[in-house]
C-alpha positions in Angstrom: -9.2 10.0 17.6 -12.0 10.9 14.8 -13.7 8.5 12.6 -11.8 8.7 9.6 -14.9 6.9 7.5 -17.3 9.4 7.9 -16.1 12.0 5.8 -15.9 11.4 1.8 -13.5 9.4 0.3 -13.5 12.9 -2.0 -13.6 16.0 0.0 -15.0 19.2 -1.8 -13.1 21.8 -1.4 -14.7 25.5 -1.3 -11.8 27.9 -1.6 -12.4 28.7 -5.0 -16.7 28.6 -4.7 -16.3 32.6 -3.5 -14.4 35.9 -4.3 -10.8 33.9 -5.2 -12.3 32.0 -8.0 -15.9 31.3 -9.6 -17.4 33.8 -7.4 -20.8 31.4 -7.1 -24.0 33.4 -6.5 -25.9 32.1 -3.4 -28.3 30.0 -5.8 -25.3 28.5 -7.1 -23.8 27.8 -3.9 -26.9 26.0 -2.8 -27.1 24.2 -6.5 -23.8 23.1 -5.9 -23.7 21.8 -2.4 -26.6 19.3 -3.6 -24.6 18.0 -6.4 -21.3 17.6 -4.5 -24.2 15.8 -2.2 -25.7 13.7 -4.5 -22.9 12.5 -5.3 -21.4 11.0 -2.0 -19.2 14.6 -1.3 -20.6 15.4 1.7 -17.6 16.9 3.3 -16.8 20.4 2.5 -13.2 22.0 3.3 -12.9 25.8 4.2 -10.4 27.6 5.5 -10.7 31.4 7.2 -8.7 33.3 4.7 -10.4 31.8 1.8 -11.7 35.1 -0.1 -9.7 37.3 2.0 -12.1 35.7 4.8 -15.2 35.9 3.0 -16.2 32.5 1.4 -16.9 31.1 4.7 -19.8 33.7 5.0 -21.1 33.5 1.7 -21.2 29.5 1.9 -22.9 29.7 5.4 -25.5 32.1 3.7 -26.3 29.7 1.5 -26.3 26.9 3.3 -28.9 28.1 5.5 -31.2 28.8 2.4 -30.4 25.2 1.0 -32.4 23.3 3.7 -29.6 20.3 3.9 -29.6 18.7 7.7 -26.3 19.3 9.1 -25.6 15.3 10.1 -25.7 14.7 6.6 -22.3 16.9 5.8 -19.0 17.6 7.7 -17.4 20.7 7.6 -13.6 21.0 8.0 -12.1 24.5 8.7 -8.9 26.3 9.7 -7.7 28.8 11.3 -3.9 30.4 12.1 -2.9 32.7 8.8 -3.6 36.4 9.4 -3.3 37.9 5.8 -2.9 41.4 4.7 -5.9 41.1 2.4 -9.2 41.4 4.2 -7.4 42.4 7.5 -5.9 45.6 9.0 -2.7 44.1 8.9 0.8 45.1 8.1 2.3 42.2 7.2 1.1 38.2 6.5 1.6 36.1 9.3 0.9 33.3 11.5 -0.8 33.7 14.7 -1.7 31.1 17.1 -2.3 32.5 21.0 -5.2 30.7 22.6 -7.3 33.4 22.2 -7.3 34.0 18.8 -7.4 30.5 17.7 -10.5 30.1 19.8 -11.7 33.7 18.4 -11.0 32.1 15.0 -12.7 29.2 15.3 -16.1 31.0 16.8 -15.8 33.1 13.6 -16.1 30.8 11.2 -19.3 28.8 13.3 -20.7 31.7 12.9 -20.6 32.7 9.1 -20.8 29.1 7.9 -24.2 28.8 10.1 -23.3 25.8 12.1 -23.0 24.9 15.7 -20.0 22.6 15.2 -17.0 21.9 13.1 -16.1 18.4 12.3 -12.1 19.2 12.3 -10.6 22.3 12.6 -7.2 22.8 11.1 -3.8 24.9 12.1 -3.5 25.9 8.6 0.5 26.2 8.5 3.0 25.4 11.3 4.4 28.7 12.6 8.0 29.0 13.9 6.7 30.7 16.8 3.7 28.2 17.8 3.7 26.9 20.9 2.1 23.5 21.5 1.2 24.4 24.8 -0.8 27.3 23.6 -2.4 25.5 20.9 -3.4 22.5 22.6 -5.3 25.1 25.2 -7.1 26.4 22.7 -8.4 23.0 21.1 -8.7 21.4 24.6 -12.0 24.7 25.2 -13.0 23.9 21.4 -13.1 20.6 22.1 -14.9 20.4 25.2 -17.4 23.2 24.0 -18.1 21.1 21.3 -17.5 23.7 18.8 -15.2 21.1 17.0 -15.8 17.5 17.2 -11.8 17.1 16.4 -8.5 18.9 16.0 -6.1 18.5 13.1 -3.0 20.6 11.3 -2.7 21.2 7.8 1.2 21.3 6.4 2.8 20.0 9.0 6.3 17.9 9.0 6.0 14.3 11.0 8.2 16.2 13.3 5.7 19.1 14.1 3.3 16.7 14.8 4.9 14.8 17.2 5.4 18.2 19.1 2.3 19.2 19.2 0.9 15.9 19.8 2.8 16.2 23.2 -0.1 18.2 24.2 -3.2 17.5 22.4 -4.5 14.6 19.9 -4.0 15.5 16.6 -7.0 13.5 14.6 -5.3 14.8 11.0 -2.6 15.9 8.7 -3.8 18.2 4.9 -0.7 18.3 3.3 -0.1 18.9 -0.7 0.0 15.8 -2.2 -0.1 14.2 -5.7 2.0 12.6 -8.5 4.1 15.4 -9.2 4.4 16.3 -5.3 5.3 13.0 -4.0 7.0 13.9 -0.9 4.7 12.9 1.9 5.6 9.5 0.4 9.0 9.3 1.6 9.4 12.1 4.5 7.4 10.4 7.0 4.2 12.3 6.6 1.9 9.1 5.0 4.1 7.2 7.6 2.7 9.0 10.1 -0.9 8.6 9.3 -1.1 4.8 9.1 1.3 4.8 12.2 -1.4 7.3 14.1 -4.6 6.2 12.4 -4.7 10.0 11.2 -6.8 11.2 8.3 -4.6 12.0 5.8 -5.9 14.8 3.3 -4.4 16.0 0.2 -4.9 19.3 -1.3 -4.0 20.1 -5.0 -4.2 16.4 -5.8 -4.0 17.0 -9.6 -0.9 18.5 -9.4 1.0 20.0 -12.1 0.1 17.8 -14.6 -2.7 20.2 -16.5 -0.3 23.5 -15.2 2.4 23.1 -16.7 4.3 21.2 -19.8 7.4 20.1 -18.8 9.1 16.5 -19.1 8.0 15.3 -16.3 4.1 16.3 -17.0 5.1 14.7 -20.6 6.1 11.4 -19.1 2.9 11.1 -17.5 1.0 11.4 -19.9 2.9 9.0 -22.0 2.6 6.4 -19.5 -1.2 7.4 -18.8 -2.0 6.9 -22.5 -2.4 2.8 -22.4 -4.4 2.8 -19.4 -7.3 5.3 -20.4 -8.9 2.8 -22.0 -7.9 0.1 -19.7 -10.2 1.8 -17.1 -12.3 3.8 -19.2 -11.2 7.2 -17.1 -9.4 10.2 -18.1 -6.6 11.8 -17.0 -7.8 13.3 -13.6 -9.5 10.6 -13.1 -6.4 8.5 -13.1 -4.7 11.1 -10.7 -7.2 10.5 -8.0 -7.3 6.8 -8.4 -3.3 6.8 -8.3 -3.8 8.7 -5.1 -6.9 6.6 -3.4 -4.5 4.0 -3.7 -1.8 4.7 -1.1 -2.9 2.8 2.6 -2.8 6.4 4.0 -6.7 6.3 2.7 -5.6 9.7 1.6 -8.8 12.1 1.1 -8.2 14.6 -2.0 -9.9 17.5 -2.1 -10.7 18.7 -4.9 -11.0 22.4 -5.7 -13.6 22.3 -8.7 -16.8 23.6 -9.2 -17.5 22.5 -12.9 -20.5 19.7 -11.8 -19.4 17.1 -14.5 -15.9 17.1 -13.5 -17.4 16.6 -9.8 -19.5 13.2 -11.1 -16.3 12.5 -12.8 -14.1 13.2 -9.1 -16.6 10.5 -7.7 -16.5 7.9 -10.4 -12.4 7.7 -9.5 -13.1 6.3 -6.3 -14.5 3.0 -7.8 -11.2 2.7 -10.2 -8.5 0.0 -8.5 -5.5 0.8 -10.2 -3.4 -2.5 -10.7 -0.3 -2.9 -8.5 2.3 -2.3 -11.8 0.2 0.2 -13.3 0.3 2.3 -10.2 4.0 2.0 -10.1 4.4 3.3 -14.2 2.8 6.4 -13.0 5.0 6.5 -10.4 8.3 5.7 -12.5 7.1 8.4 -14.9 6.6 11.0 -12.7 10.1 10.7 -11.0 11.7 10.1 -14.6 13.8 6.5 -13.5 12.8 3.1 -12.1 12.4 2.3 -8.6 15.4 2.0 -6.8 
């Protein structure tokens, strides 16, 4: 299984550094990379469709400029969503033969500039994946060394366990946060401690700054007392609430604003007491525990 403690507690991730967000110029893609660096974010999630499959390239061109040794950083990638956008293809779908999976995975070594992935990711289970398949395709990644380790991204405990039937599955990026607090309670998180599986969360803020609702209004009742307490803001808080769970769940963040990066990296130093932890919680769902 992979070493869970070698990639950042906070995991940058780069889906909006390109075309479907900030669209960074190479010099800020470089200026970026060594502040996420500098301040202990030294892994970097991707994933193929990210700018209708162009971000990878346009990080890996700038990555090669920035002059950053590639031990010092991980990269996380995945593969398995064929989109309309960017492809000739009719519809959006999954695919995941052996032979594109591997295809996949050679694609994005080659725009991102590296030799190796650290983890490569099915991005969504697919009702017509087959395990066998998939696991055929890892085991020649694998043994290339074109991926140091395989993982899914979205995928039930279940779905796991199937897969897992064939091939190691080192970790699990699911959506996760205190508005989404499902992999809590159906067996994902479970899963991860059970399996020693890095557990990764993407959209860790939630809903919290999207939306005004009661729930996001409860939270920020209940967060109101314990700004000061830790000297942290909001997001801040979010993170920490998260960093808390013995999943050792990894959020990855999506930003590129450089102070709210240092800001990202302060959270992992803030230990959120055992009953504050539980008033986010209670305030998210709207009642006590049970």
């Amino acid at each position: 299984m992979i070493q869970n403690e070698k990639f950042s507690r906070i995991i940058s991730g780069a889906m909006t550094w390109g075309s479907w967000g900030k669209k960074l110029s190479k010099k800020e893609m470089v200026e970026l990379m060594h502040h996420c660096i500098e301040q202990g974010l030294v892994t970097f999630d991707h994933a193929d469709i990210y700018g209708s499959y162009s971000t990878e390239s346009d990080f890996g061109s700038a990555y090669a400029e920035s002059g950053i040794e590639r031990e010092n950083i991980q990269l996380i990638s995945k593969c398995g969503i064929q989109l309309t956008r960017g492809r000739d293809n009719k519809i959006n779908h999954y695919q995941y033969d052996k032979e594109y999976i591997v295809w996949s995975a050679e694609q994005s070594l080659k725009k991102l500039h590296t030799e190796y992935l650290d983890l490569l990711l099915v991005h969504r289970p697919s009702p017509l994946m087959d395990p066998a398949e998939i696991a055929a395709a890892a085991d020649e990644l694998l043994s290339s060394g074109k991926i140091k380790a395989f993982g899914v991204s979205n995928f039930t405990p279940s779905q796991v366990a199937m897969l897992e039937k064939e091939i190691p599955v080192s970790g699990n990026q699911v959506e996760f946060s205190l508005t989404h607090d499902a992999p809590m309670y159906d067996g994902t998180f479970d899963d991860c401690i059970a399996n020693k599986r890095l557990a990764m969360a993407w959209s860790p803020l939630g809903d919290l700054f999207r939306e005004d609702n009661e729930q996001t209004q409860r939270i920020k009742k209940a967060m109101k007392p314990l700004l000061d307490k830790y000297d942290a803001n909001e997001s801040q808080l979010l993170l920490a609430w998260i960093l808390k769970h013995p999943a050792k769940v990894h959020p990855v963040i999506g930003t590129t604003n450089k102070e709210r990066i240092i800001e990202s990296a302060a959270a992992a130093k803030i230990d959120l007491e055992l009953q504050d932890w539980f008033s986010l919680l209670v305030a998210s769902q709207g009642h006590d525990v049970p």
